[in-house]
N, C-alpha and C positions, 0 to 999 in steps of 0.2 A: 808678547801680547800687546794689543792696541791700546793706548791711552784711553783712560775710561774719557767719556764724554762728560761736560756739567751735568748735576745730581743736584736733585734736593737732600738737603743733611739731614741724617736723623734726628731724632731728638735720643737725649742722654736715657737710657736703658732700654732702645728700641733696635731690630738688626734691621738690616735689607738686604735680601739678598737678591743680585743681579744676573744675567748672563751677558755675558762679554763675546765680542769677535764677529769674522765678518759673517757667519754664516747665523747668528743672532741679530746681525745689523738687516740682512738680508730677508730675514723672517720678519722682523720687525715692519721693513717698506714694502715688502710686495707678500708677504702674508707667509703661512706655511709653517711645518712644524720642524724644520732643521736644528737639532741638540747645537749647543752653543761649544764653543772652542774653549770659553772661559767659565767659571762661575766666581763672581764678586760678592764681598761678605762685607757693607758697611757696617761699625760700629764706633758710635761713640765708648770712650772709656780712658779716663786716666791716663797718663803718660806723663816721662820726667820733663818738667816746664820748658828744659833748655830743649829738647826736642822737639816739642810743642809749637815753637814760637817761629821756628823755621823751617820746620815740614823736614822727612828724609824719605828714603828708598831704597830700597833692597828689591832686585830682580835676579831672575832663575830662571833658570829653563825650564819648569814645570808652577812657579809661584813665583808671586811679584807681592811687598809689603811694602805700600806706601801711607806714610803718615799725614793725612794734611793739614795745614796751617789752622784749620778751623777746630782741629782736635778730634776729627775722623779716619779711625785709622779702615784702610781699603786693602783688604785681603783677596785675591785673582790666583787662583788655582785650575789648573789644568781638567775640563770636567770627566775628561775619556779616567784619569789618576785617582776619582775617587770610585770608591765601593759602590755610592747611592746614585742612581740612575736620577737625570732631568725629571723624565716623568713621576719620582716619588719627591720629586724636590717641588714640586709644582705648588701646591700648599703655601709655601715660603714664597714664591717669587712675585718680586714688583710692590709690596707694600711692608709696611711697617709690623716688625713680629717684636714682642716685647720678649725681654731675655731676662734671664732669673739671678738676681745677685752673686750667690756662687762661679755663675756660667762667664756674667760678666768680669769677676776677679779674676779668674783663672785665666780667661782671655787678655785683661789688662798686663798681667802679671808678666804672663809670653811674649804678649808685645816690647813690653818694656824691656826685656832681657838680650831678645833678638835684635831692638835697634841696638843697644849696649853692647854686644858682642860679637854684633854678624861678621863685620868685617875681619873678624880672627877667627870666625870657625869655616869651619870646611864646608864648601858650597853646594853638594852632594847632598850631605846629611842634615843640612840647615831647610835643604828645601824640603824633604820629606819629614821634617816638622811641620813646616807648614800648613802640608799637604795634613799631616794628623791635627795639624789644630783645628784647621779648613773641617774637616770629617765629624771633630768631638763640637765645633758652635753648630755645625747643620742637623746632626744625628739629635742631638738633646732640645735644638728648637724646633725639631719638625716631631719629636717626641709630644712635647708639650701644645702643642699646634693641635699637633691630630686628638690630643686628649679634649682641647677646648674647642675643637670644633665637633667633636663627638657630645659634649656636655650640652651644645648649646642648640646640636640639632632634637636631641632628646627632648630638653626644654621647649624646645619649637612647637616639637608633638606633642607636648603634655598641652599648652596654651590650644594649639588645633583642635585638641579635643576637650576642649572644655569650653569652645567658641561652639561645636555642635554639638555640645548637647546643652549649651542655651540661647540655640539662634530663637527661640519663639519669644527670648525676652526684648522689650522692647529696648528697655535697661540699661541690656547687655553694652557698655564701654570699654575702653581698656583702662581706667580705675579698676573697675570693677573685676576685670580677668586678672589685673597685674595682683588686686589682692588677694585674690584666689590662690594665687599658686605661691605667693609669698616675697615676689617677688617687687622692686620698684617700678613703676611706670616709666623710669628711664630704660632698666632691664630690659623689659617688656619691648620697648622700641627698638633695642638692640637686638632683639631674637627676628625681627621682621627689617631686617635694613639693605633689603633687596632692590627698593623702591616702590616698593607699594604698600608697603606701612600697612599697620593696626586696622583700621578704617575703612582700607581699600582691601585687604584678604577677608574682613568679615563681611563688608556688603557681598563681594563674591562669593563667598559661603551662603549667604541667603538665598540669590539669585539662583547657585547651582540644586538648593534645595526645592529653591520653587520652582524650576523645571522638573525635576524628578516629582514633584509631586501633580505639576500640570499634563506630563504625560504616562501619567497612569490610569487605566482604565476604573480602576477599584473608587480612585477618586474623583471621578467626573462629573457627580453630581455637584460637588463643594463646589461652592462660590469662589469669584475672583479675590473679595473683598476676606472670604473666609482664610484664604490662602497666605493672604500678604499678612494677615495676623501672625499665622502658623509659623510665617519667617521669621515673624519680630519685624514687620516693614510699620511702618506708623498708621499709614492710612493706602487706599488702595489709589488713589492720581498719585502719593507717592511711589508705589513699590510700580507702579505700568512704567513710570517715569525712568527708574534704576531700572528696569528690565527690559525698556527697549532701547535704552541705550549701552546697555553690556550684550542683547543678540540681536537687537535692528529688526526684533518682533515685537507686537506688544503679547501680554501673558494671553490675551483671548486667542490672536493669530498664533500662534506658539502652540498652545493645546490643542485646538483645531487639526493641525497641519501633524503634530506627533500622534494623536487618534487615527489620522485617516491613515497615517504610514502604518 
């Protein structure tokens, strides 16, 4: 397998997991979904000093176990060899996935035994270690992965739904929603870290409200100024303001043009 390319280093109880080879290098520059020839498991963890200080390696026809000087050990296993398909590994790949003290020991532990002994045991069976240690850090961090991204999309919708059903407040912050739900204001920022932030999903929660309610016929008579209340907008030059700049109509042209459709 190809030498991995320079890497940012994890930090100490974080994995990354990479794909390696040229048809991941080839995906990478001209785009496309080609399953990768490798998958790479950084991990910072523990190792004996003296190995430590001068990097090693161990390569196989099917896994390559390289130490490096920095104290990251780089796990490259064959990806066609394991059980879990690309596509379920997807989750994991290209950033930082935190790994669970147990997970981390057991992995330090391996490492350490197989720089210690590799070169005495049999090269066959050393690699389909690998390949099983490769399987037991992917299988239990895309375990944990999918649980915390399951918890946090949950939590998303809980905040969504307690943003309408008090967009009329004017109030309405995210203090205000992050204490609602019990959660910190940093929390709170970490459920919306898509790039449109707290701020930016709740004014567009307003907006898509006061569309729905500027093209409804039931409510045609209500005022403009009635409406932008209804949102929680401050004043009605504010909410023409946010509303022609999120549809490039103002709320009068906007009603208008949805009545006569």
């Amino acid at each position: 397998m190809a030498e991995p390319p320079p890497m940012d280093v994890p930090a100490s109880g974080y994995l990354v997991v990479r794909a390696s080879g040229a048809a991941a290098a080839r995906a990478a520059i001209l785009g496309g979904s080609s399953d990768p020839e490798g998958i790479q498991l950084l991990l910072r963890c523990p190792v004996p000093r003296a190995v430590a200080e001068s990097g090693a390696k161990l390569t196989y026809a099917d896994a390559t176990l390289h130490l490096l000087p920095s104290g990251v050990v780089l796990l490259t296993v064959a990806a066609a060899k394991l059980s879990i398909s690309f596509a379920e590994l997807r989750p994991l790949m290209f950033r930082p996935v935190e790994v669970d003290p147990p997970l981390r020991s057991l992995f330090a532990g391996a490492v350490a035994h197989v720089l210690a002994a590799g070169p005495r045991l049999d090269p066959h069976g050393l690699a389909h270690h690998l390949l099983g240690l490769a399987e037991l850090v992917l299988r239990s961090a895309l375990r944990v992965e999918l649980d915390r991204v399951d918890a946090l999309a949950a939590r998303r919708r809980e905040a969504l739904e307690y943003m309408r059903a008090h967009l009329g407040e004017q109030s309405l912050s995210a203090d205000k929603i992050a204490e609602a739900l019990y959660i910190s204001r940093r929390r709170l920022y970490q459920l919306f870290d898509d790039g449109q932030g707290v701020s930016e999903r709740l004014k567009g929660l307003r907006v898509e409200r006061a569309k729905a309610l500027l093209a409804d016929p039931a409510k045609a008579a209500r005022g403009i100024a009635e409406i932008a209340r209804d949102c929680g907008f401050t004043s009605a030059p504010h909410f023409s303001r946010t509303f022609r700049r999120a549809t490039g109509r103002t709320p009068r042209e906007f009603r208008e043009q949805a009545l006569r459709g």
